[in-house]
Structure formats: C-alpha cells, structure tokens
Short mmCIF file of the C-alpha atoms (twelve columns), coordinates in Angstrom:
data_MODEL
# 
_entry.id   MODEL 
# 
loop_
_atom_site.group_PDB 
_atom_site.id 
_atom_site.type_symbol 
_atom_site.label_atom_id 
_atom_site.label_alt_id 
_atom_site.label_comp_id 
_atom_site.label_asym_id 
_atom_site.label_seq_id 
_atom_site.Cartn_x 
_atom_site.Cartn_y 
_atom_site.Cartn_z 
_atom_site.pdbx_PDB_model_num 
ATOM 1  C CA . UNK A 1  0.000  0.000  0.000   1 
ATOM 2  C CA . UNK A 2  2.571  2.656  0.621   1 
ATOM 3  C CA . UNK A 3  4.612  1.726  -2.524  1 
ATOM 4  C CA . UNK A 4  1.660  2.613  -4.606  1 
ATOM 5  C CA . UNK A 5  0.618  5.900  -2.412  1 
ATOM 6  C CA . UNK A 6  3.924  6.875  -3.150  1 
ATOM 7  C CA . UNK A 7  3.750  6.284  -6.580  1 
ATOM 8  C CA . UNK A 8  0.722  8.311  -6.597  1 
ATOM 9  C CA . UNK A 9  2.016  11.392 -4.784  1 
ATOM 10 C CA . UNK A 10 5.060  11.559 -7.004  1 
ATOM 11 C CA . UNK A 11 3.386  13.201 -9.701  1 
ATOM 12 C CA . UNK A 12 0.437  14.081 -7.889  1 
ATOM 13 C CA . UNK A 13 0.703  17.884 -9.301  1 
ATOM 14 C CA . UNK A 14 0.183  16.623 -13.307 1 
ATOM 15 C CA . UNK A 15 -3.679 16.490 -12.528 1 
ATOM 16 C CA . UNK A 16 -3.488 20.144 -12.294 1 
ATOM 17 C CA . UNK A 17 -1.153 20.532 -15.498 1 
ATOM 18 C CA . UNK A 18 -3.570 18.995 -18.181 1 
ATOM 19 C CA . UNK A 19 -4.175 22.143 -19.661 1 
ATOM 20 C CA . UNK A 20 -0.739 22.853 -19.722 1 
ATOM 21 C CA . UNK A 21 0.328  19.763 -20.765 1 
ATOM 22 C CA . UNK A 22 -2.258 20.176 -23.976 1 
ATOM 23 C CA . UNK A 23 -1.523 23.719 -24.843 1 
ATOM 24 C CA . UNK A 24 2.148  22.675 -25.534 1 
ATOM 25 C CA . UNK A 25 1.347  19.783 -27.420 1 
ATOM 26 C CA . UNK A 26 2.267  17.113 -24.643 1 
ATOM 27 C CA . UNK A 27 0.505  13.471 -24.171 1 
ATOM 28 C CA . UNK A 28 1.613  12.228 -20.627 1 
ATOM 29 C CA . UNK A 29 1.769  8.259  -20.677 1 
ATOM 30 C CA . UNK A 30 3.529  5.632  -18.558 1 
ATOM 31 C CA . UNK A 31 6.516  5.964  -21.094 1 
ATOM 32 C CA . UNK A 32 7.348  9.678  -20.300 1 
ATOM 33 C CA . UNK A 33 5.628  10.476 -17.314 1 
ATOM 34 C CA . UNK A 34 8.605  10.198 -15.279 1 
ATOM 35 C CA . UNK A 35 11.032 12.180 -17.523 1 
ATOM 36 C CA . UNK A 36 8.308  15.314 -17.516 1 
ATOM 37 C CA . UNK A 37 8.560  14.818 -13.947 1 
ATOM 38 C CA . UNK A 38 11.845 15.158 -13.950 1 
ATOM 39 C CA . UNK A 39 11.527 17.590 -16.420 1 
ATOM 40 C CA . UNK A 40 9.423  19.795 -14.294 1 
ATOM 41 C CA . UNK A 41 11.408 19.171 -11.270 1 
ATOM 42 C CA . UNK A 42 14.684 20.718 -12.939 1 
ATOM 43 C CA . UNK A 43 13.026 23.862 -14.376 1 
ATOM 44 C CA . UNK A 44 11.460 24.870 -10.130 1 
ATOM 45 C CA . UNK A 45 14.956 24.129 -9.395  1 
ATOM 46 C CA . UNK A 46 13.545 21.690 -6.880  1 
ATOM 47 C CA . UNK A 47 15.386 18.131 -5.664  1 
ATOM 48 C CA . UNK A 48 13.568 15.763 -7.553  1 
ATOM 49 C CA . UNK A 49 11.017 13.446 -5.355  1 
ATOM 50 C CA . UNK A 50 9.859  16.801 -3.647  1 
ATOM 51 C CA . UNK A 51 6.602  17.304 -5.278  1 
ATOM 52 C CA . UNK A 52 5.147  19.402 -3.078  1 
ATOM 53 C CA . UNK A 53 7.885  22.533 -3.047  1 
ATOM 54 C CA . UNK A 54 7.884  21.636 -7.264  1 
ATOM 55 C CA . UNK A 55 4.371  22.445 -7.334  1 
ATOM 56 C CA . UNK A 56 4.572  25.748 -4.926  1 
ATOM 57 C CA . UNK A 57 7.173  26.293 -7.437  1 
ATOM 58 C CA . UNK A 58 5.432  25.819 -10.853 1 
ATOM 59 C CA . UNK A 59 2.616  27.529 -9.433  1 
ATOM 60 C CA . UNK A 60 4.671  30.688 -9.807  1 
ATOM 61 C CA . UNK A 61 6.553  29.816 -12.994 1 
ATOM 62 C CA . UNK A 62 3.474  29.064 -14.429 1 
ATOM 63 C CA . UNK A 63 2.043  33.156 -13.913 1 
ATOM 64 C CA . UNK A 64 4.019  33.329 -17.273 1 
ATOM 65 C CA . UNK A 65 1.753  30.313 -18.815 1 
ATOM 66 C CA . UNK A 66 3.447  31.409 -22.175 1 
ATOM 67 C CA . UNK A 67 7.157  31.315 -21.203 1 
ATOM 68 C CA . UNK A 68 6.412  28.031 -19.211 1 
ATOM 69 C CA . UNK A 69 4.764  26.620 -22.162 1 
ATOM 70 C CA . UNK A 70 7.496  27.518 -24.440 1 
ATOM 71 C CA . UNK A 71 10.181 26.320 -21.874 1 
ATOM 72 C CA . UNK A 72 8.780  22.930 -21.297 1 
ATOM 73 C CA . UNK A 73 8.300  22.303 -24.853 1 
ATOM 74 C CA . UNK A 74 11.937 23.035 -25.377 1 
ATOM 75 C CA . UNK A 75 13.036 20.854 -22.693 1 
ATOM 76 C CA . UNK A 76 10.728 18.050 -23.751 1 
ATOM 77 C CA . UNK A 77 12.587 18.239 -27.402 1 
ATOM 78 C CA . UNK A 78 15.675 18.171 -25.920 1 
ATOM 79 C CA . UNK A 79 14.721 14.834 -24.034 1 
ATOM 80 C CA . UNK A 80 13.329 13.239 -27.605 1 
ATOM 81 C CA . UNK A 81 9.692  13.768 -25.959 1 
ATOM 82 C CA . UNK A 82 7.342  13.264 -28.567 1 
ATOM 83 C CA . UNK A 83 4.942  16.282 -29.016 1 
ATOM 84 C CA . UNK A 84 2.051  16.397 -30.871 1 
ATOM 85 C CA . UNK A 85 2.756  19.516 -32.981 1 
# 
C-alpha cells in the first residue's frame, strides 16, 4: 500500500497541469511520465522526489503560462519527448 501511495504522490501535481500539458502539445503516458517529472522538477529548481515545493514552485513559474509553455516544450525536445505539434 505505501509503494503505490507513493507512486501516486510523485506526480500528484500533473492532474493540475492537463491544460498545460495540452496547450504545448504534450501526451503524458507511462513511457514519459517520469522524464516530464523530472523535467518539471529541474526547471522549479527543486530536488527531484519533492513534489510538493515543485508544485509551490510551478505555481509561480506558471504566472508566465506562455514562457512556461514555451520552456517545457523546449526541454521536452531536448529529451526526444514526442509532441504532438
């Protein structure tokens, strides 16, 4: 049980992301899930495994939905994360 809660609260923040997520073109699955996490992690400048400073974090980068947008799509390119435009 607390393998899977953990598992759960490690990426607990995406539900709030779809938007985002759509906007820049991005289709989270089980294959890169964990490399937009880590992703995301790296661009709040947060430990990775600390979801909830990340998401205090994004919250603020993500005032700038534009520049976020932009930024994550870059860094999902640079990762050979498929986007859908």
């Amino acid at each position: 049980m607390l393998r899977r809660r953990i598992s759960l609260i490690m990426t607990c923040y995406f539900r709030h992301l779809d938007k985002v997520f759509k906007k820049a073109g991005l289709q989270i699955d089980v294959d890169n899930r964990k490399r937009v996490d880590l992703i995301l992690h790296e661009m709040a400048g947060i430990e990775y495994k600390d979801c909830v400073q990340t998401w205090k974090a994004i919250k603020n980068l993500i005032q700038d939905e534009d520049v976020f947008i932009e930024r994550l799509r870059q860094e999902c390119m640079a990762r050979n994360i498929d986007l859908e435009y």
